[in-house]
C-alpha positions as a Markdown table, in Angstrom:
| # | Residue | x | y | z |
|---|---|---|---|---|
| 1 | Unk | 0.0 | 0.0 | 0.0 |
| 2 | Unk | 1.8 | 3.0 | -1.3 |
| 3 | Unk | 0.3 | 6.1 | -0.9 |
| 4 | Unk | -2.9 | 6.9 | -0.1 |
| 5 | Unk | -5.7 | 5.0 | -1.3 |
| 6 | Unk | -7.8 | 6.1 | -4.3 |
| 7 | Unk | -11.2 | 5.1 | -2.4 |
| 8 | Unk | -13.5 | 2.5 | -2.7 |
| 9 | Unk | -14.6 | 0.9 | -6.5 |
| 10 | Unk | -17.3 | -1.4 | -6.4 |
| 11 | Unk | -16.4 | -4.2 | -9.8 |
| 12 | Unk | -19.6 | -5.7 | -11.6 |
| 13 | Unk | -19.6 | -9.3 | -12.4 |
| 14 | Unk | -18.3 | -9.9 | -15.6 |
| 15 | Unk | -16.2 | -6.7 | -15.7 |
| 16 | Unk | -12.7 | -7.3 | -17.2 |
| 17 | Unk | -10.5 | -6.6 | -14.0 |
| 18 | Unk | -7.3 | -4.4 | -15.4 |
| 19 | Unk | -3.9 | -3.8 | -13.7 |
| 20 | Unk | -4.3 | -0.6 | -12.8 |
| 21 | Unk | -7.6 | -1.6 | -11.3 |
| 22 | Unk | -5.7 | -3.9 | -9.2 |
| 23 | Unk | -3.0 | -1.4 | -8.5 |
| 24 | Unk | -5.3 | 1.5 | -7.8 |
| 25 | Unk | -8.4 | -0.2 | -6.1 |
| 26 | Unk | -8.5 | -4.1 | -5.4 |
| 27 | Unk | -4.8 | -3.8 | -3.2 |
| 28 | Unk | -6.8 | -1.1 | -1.1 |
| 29 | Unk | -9.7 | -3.1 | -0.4 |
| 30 | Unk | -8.8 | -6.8 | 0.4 |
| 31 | Unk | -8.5 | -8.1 | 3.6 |
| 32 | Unk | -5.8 | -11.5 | 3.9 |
| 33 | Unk | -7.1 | -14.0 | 6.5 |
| 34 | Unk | -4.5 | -15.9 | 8.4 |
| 35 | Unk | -4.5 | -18.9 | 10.7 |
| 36 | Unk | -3.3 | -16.9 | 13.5 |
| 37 | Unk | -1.0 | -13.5 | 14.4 |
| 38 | Unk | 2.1 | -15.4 | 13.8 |
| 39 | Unk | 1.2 | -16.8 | 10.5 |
| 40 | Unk | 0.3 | -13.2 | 9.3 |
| 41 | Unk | 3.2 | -11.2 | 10.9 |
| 42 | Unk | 5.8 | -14.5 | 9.0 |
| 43 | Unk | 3.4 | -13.5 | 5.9 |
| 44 | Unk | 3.7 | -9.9 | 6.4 |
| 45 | Unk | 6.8 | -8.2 | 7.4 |
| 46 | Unk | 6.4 | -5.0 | 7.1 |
| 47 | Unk | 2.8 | -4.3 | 6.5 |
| 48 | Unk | 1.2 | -0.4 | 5.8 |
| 49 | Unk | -0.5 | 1.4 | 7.5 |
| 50 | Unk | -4.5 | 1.0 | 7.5 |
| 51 | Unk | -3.3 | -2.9 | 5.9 |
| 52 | Unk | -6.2 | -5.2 | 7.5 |
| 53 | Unk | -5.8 | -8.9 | 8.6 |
| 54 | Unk | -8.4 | -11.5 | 9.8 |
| 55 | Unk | -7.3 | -14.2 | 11.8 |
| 56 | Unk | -9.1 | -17.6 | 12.1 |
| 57 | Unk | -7.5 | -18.7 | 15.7 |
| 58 | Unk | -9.3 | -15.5 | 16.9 |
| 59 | Unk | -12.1 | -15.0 | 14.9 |
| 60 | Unk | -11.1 | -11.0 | 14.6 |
| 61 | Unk | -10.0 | -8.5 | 12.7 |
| 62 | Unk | -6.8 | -6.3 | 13.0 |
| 63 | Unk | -5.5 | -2.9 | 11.7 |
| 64 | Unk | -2.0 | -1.9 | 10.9 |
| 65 | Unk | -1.4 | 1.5 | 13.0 |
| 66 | Unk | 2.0 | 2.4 | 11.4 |
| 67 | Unk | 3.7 | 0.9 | 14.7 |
| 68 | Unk | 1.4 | -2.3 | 15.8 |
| 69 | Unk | -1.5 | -4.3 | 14.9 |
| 70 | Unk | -4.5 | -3.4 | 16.9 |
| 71 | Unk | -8.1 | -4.9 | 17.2 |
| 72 | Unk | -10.6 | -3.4 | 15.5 |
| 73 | Unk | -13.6 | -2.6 | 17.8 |
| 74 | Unk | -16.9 | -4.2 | 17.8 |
| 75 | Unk | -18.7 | -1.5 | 17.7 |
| 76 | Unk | -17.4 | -0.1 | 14.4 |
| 77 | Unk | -20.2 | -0.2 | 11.3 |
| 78 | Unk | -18.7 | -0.9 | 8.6 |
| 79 | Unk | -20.2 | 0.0 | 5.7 |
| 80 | Unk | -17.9 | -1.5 | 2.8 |
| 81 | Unk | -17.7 | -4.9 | 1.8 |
| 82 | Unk | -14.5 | -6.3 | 2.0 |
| 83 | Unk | -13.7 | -9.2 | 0.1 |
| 84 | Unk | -11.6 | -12.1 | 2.0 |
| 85 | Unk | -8.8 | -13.8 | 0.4 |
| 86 | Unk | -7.5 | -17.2 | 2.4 |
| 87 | Unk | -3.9 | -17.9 | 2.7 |
């Protein structure tokens, strides 16, 4: 994640996915699942900030602050759909 994100593309089925799609938009908006912390701090070494994970041991998702991963709270809506990729 280089720079800031371009924001949030919603793809159609069917729709040819280019690159630069991938580049500019798809990067941004996946969230890796990993078996546990360990297995996605070996997978990611030096992850971005904003970078999400979900991890299976825990059933919860994580945030890169720019210094540490930290649990994302309950409470917080969100509104996006975020499309899961498994490792």
């Amino acid at each position: 994640m280089a720079g800031a994100p371009a924001g949030y593309r919603t793809f159609t089925a069917g729709e040819v996915l280019t690159a630069a799609n991938v580049q500019t938009y798809l990067q941004d908006q996946v969230v890796m699942v990993f078996a546990d912390a360990a297995a996605g701090s070996a997978a990611i070494p030096s992850p971005g900030e904003g970078q999400l994970r979900f991890l299976r041991s825990t059933d919860s998702l994580e945030y890169f602050s720019g210094a540490s991963w930290q649990a994302v709270a309950a409470d917080v809506g969100f509104e996006q759909t975020f499309l899961l990729m498994g490792a």
